[in-house]
C-alpha positions as CSV (number, residue, x, y, z in Angstrom):
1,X,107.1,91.7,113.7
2,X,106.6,89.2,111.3
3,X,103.3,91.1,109.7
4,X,102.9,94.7,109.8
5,X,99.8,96.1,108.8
6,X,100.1,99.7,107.7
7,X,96.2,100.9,108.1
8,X,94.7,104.9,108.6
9,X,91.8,103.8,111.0
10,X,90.9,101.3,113.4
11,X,88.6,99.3,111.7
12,X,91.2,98.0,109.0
13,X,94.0,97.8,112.2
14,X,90.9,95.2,113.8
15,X,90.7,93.5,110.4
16,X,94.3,93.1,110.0
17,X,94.8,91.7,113.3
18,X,92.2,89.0,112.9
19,X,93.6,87.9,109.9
20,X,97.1,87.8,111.8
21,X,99.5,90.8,111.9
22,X,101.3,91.3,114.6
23,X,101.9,95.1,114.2
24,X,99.8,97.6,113.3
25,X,101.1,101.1,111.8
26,X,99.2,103.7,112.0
27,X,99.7,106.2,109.2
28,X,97.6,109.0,108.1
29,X,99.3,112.2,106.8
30,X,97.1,114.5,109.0
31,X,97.7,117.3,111.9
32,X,99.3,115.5,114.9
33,X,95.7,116.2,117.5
34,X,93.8,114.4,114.1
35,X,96.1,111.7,114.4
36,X,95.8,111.0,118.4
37,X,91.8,111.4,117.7
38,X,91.9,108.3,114.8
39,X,94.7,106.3,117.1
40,X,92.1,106.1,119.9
41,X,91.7,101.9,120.6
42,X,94.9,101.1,118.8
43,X,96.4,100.4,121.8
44,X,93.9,98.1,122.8
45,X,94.4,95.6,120.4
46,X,96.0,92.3,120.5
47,X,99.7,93.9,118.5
48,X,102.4,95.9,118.7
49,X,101.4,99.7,117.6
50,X,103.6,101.6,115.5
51,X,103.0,105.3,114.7
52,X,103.9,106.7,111.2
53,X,105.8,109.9,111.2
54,X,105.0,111.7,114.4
55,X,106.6,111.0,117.8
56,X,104.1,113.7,119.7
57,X,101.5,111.7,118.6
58,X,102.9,108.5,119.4
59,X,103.7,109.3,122.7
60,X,100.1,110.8,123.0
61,X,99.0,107.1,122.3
62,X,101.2,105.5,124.4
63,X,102.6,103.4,121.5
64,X,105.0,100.8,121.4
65,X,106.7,102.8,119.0
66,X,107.2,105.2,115.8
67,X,108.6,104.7,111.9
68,X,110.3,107.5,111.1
69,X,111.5,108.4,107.5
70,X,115.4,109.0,106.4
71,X,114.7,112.8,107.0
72,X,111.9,112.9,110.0
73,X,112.7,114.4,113.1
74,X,112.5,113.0,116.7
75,X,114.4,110.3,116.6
76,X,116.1,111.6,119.8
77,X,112.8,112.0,121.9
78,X,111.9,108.4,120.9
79,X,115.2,106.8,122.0
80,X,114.5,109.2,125.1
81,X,111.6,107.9,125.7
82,X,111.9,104.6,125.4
83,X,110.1,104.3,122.5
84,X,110.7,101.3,119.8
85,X,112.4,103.0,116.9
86,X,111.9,102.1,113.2
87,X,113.6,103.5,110.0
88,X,112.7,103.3,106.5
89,X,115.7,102.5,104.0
90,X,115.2,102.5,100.6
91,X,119.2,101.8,99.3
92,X,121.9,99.7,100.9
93,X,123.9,102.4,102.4
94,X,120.7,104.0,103.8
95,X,119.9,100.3,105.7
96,X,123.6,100.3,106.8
97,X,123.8,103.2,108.7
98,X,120.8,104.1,110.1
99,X,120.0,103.8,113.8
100,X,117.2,102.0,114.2
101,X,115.2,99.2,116.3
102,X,114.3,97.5,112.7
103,X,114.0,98.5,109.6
104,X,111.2,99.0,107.0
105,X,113.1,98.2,103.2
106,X,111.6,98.9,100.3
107,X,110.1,99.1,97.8
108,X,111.3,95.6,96.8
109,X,108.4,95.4,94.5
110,X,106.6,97.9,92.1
111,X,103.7,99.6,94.3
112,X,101.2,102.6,94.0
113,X,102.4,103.3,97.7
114,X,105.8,104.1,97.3
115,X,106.4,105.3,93.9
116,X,108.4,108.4,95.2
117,X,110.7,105.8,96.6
118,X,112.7,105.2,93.1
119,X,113.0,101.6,91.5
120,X,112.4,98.4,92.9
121,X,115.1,97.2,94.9
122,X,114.3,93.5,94.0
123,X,114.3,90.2,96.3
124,X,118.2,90.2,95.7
125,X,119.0,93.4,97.1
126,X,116.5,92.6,99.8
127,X,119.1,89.9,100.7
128,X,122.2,91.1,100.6
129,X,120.7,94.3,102.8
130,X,119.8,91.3,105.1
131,X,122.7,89.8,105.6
132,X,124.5,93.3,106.0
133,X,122.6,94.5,109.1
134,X,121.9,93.4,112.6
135,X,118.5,95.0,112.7
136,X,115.2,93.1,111.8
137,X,114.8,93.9,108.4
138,X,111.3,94.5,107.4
139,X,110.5,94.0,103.6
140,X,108.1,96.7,102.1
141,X,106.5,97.5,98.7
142,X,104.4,95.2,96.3
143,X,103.8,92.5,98.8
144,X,101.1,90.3,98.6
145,X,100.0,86.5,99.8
146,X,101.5,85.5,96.7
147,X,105.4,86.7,97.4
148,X,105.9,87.3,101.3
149,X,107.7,84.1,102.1
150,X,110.4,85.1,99.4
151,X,111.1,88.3,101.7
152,X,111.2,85.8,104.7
153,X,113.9,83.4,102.7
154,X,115.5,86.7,101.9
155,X,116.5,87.1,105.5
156,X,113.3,89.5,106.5
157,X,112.3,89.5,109.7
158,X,108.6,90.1,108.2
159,X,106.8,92.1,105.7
160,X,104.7,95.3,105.7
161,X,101.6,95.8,103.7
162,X,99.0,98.1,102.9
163,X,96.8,96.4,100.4
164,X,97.1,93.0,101.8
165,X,96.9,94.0,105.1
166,X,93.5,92.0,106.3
167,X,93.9,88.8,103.8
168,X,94.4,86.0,106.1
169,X,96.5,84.2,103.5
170,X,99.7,86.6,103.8
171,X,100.0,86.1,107.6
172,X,99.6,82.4,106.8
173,X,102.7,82.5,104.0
174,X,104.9,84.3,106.3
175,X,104.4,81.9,109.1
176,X,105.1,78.9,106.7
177,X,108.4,80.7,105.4
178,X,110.0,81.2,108.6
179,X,109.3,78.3,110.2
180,X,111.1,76.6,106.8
181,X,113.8,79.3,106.8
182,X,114.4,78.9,111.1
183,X,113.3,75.5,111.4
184,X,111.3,76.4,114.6
């Protein structure tokens, strides 16, 4: 899970994988049958594939898995079925206690893509969130080539992206960060 590309179609999800993520999220806030229609071939590719949002359409796809917000629904049918479970926390406490397979945290950094999410919770928070939990931690928000491997010192498991999801460069930072961080 080290990079997770957060893409609407499958052209960017083929893109992102080439240039190395390892999942793929497919999020589009559309009707659940338009979601199966744009998942079609995500399952075929060389990742993990995460659903944003919607276990019906998840299961539909017969992927890996679905992120699910603080306040989405159906985390009971994915545990039930077997599904790989993701939360997003966006405060300490929220990381804590939530019941999850790993965790999407964030925004560390400013970003157009979560500015409903409140401030910033900064590469320090990021930490201490990281040595609080047992989950993979997955850093999200403002992340970029250029800061990844500080998530990944943090304690991150990986990062999520949107923006930088196809440039080859992040995957390459990540890698270099954890093998320095877990001397592999």
């Amino acid at each position: 899970m080290r990079v997770h590309a957060i893409v609407d179609n499958l052209d960017d999800a083929r893109l992102a994988v080439t240039a190395g993520a390892t999942v793929v999220q497919l999020r589009a806030k559309v009707p659940t049958d338009e979601l199966v229609v744009r998942g079609r071939g995500f399952r075929d590719l060389a990742a993990l594939f995460i659903v944003n949002d919607d276990v019906e359409a998840a299961l539909a796809l017969h992927a890996d898995g679905v992120h699910l917000g603080q306040t989405d629904h159906g985390a009971e049918i994915a545990r039930r079925e077997g599904l790989l479970l993701g939360r997003s926390a966006s405060t300490f406490d929220e990381a804590v206690t939530a019941d999850a397979d790993y965790l999407g945290v964030g925004p560390i950094w400013p970003t157009p893509s979560k500015d409903d999410a409140g401030a910033p919770l900064g590469i320090d928070e990021l930490a201490r969130i990281c040595r609080a939990v047992t989950t993979p931690v997955i850093a999200i928000g403002g992340i970029d080539a250029t800061n990844a491997a500080a998530c990944i010192t943090a304690g991150a498991a990986g990062v999520a992206v949107i923006r930088a999801a196809t440039d080859p460069h992040l995957a390459r930072a990540v890698d270099e960060a954890w093998r320095a961080t877990h001397r592999e």
